[in-house]
Legacy VTK file of the C-alpha trace (Angstrom):
# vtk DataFile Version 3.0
C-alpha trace
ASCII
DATASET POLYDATA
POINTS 286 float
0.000 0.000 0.000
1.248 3.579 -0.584
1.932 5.274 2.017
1.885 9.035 1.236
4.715 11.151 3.963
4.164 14.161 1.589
0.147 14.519 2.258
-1.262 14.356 -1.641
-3.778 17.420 -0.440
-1.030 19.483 0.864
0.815 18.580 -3.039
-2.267 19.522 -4.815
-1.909 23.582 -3.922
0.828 23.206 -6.756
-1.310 21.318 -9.303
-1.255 23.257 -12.624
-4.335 23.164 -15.073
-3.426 19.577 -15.672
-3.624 18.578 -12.566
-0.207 17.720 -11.840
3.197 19.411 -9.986
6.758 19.797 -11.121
8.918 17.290 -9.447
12.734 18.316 -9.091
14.706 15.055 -8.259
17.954 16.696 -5.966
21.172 15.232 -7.594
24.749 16.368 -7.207
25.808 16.141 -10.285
21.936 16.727 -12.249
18.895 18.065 -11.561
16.320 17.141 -13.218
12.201 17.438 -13.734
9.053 16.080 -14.941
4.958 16.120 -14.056
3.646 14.190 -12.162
0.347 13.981 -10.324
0.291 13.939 -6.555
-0.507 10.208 -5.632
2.419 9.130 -8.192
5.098 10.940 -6.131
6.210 11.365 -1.965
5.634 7.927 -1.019
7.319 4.521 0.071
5.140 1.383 -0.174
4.138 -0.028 3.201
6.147 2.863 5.263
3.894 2.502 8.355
2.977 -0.905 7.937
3.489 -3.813 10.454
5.143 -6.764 9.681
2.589 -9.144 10.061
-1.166 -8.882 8.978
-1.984 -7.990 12.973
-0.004 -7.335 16.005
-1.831 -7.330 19.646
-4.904 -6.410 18.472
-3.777 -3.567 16.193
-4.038 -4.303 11.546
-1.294 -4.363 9.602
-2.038 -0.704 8.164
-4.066 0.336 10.945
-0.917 3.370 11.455
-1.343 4.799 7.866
-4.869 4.379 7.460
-6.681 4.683 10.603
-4.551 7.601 12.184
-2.459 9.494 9.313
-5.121 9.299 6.779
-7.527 10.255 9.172
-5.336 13.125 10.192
-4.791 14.182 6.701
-8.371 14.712 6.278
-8.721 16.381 9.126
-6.060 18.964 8.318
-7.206 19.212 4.953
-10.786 20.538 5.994
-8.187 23.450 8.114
-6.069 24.261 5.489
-9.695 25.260 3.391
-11.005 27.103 6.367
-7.246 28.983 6.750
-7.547 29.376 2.996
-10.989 31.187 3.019
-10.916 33.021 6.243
-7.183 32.619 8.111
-7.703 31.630 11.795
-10.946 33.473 12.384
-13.425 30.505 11.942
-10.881 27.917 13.315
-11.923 25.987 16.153
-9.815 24.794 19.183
-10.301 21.430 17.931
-9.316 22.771 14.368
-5.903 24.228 15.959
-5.376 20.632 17.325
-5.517 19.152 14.238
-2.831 21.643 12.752
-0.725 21.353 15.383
-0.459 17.364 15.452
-0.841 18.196 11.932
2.152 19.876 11.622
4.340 17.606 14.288
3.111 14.555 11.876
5.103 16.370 8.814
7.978 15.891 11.243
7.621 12.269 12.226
6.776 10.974 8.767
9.697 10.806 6.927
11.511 7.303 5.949
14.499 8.290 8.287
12.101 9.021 11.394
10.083 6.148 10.834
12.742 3.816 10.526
14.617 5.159 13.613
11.690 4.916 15.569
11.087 1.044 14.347
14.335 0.844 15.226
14.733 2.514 19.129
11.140 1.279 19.852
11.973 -2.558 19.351
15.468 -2.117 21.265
13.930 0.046 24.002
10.867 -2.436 24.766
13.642 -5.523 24.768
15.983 -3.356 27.481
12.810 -3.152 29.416
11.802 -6.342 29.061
15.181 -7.201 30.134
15.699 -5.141 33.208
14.375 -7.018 36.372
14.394 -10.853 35.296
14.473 -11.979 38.672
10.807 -10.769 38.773
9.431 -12.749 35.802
11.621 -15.819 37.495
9.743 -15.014 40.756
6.306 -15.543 39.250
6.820 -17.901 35.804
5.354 -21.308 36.120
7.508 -23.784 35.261
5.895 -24.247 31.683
6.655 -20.912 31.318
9.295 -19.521 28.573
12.869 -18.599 30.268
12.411 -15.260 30.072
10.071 -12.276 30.024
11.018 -11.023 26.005
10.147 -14.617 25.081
7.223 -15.043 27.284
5.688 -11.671 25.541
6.547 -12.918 21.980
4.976 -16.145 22.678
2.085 -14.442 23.920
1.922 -11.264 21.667
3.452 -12.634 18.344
5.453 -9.114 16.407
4.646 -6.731 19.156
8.552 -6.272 20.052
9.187 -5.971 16.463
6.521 -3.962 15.662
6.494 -1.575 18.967
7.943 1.257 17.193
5.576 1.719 14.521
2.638 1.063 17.018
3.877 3.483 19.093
4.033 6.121 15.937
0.410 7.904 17.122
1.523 8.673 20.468
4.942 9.640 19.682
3.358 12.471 16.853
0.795 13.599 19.393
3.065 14.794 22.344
0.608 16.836 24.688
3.913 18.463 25.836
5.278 19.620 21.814
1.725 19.952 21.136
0.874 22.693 23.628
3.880 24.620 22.572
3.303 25.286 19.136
-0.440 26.169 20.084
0.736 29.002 22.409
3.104 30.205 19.615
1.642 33.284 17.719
0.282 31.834 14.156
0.236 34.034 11.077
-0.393 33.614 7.420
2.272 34.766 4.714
0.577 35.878 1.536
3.142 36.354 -1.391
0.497 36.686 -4.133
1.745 39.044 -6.849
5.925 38.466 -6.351
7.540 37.085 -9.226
8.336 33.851 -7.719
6.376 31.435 -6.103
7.134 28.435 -3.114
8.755 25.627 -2.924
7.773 22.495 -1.266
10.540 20.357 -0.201
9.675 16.228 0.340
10.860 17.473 4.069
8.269 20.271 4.176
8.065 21.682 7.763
10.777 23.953 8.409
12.030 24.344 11.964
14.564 27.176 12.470
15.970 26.135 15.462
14.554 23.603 18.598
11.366 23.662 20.561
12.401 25.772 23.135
14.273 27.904 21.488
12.431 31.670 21.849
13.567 32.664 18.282
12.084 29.758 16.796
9.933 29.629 13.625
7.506 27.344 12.284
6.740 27.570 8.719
5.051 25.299 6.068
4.311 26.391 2.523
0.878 25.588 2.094
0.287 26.791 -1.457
2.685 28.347 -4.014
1.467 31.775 -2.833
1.121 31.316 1.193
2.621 29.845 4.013
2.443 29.077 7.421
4.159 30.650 10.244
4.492 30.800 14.234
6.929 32.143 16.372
7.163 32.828 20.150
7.997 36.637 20.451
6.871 39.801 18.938
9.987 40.863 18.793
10.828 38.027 15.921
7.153 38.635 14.149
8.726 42.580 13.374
11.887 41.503 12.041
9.726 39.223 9.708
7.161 41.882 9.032
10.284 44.500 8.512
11.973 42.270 5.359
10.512 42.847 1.543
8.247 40.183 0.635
10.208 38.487 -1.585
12.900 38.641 -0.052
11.351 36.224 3.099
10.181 34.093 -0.008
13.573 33.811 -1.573
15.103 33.035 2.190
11.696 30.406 3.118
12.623 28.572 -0.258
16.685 28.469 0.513
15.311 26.333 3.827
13.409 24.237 1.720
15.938 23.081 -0.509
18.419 22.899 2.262
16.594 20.033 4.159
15.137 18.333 0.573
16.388 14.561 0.395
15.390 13.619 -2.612
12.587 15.877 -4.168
11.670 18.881 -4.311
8.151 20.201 -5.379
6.929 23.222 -7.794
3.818 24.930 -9.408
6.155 24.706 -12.704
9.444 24.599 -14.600
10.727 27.871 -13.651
12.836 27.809 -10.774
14.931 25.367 -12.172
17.814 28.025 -12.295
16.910 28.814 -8.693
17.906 25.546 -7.493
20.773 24.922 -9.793
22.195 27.743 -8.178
21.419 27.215 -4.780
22.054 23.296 -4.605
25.351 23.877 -7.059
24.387 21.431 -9.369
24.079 21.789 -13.448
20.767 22.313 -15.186
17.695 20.278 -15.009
16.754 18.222 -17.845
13.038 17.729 -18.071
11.302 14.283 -18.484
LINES 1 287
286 0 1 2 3 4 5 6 7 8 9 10 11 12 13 14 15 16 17 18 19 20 21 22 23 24 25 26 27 28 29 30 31 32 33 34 35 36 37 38 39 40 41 42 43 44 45 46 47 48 49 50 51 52 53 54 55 56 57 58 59 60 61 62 63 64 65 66 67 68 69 70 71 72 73 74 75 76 77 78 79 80 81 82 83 84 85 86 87 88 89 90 91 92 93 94 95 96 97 98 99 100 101 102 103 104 105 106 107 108 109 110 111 112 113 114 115 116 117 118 119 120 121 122 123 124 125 126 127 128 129 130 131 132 133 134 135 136 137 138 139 140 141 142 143 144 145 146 147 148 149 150 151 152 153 154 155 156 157 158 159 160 161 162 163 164 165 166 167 168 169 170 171 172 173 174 175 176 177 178 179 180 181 182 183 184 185 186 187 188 189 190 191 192 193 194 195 196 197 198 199 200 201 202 203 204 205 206 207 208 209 210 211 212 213 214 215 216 217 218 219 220 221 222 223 224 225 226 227 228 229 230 231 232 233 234 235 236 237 238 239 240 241 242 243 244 245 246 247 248 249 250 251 252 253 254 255 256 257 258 259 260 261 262 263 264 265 266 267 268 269 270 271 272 273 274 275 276 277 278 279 280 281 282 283 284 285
């Protein structure tokens, strides 16, 4: 199954009349493009999947269908209200969902998900592993030797699988969450500049850490607006204080500096853009 880290309604915004964005695959040595529509490009097959078809009670794709997709819908019914009226309609269950919304675009990626598989196996075996002279004190003689095979007897995958079924809970930290609701939100509008956004296959850009009090939030949400928060007034009038596009040109240098592998546009024309920026030679379209 495809699972989609780049949210195909958050690609859309940069849909042309046929329906489809310019991809830019990052090389060093060659950049180069083509069109694609949005379900064809930003995912890995079976990226939140389990490894069997259940695990403890929870389905195979229960992570990418039952909570991402469902938080992808969610958001996308936000991004229309932000889109029509900014912030004034939203609802503090609408702010939720942008918020884990937003921390999601952070926790998606192949890297993040894998590490997580990863630390969430090893971490559940340490703990499993930690007092064994209290599973000895109660296990029945028919009982497996110790506690990690007891629970894999008795909950086939789940040490295997703990890091992906931990993925929800991990994205929707109360404690991150809280924070970037108390941050001051604002809309960017960059309608009538000569250039447009970019959307990088990494598209959430955090300046600095969560607790840093010059941090900034943004997220490109169409080729003409983006996202922002930051903690301090102070920050917001520096922002407010530089030329339009010059806070475009300076949002899209972050984007290409944390793309992996793709980056995504409304067209062909800021090929030379990234060329320069990424020092690599023209793009070649497909």
């Amino acid at each position: 199954m495809r699972h989609h880290y780049i949210p195909q309604f958050l690609l859309r915004a940069w849909a042309g009349a046929d329906e489809k964005i310019e991809v830019f695959w990052v090389d060093p040595q060659h950049l180069r493009s083509s069109r694609l529509a949005p379900k064809f490009t930003g995912y890995e097959d079976d990226l939140y999947a389990l490894t069997t078809s259940e695990v403890a009670g929870m389905e195979q794709q229960a992570v990418g269908t039952k909570f991402l997709q469902r938080l992808d819908d969610l958001a996308a019914r936000v991004l229309q209200k932000m889109a029509a009226t900014g912030f004034a309609d939203l609802t503090p269950e609408d702010r939720c969902v942008w918020v884990y919304f937003i921390m999601s675009l952070r926790s998606r990626t192949p890297e993040v998900v894998s590490q997580l598989h990863m630390e969430g196996s090893n971490s559940l075996k340490d703990s499993l592993d930690e007092r064994p002279e209290e599973y000895e004190a109660i296990s029945e003689t028919t009982d497996p030797p110790t506690l990690m095979e007891w629970s894999e007897q008795q909950f086939p995958g789940l040490i295997e699988n703990f890091g992906t079924m931990s993925f929800p809970s991990f994205v929707c930290n109360p404690d991150i969450g809280q924070k970037i609701l108390d941050m001051k939100w604002r809309l960017w509008d960059f309608r009538g500049q000569k250039n447009h956004l970019l959307l990088a296959d990494r598209p959430c850009i955090f300046t600095t850490g969560i607790d840093d009090p010059d941090l900034v939030i943004a997220l490109p949400i169409s080729p003409w607006k983006a996202f922002m928060a930051n903690k301090t007034d102070r920050l917001a009038s520096i922002m407010r204080q530089q030329r339009p596009k010059d806070l475009l040109m300076r949002m899209n240098e972050s984007s290409l500096s944390q793309a992996k592998i793709r980056v995504y546009a409304r067209d062909a024309t800021p090929d030379r853009f990234i060329c320069n920026r990424l020092n690599v030679q023209d793009s070649a379209q497909d």
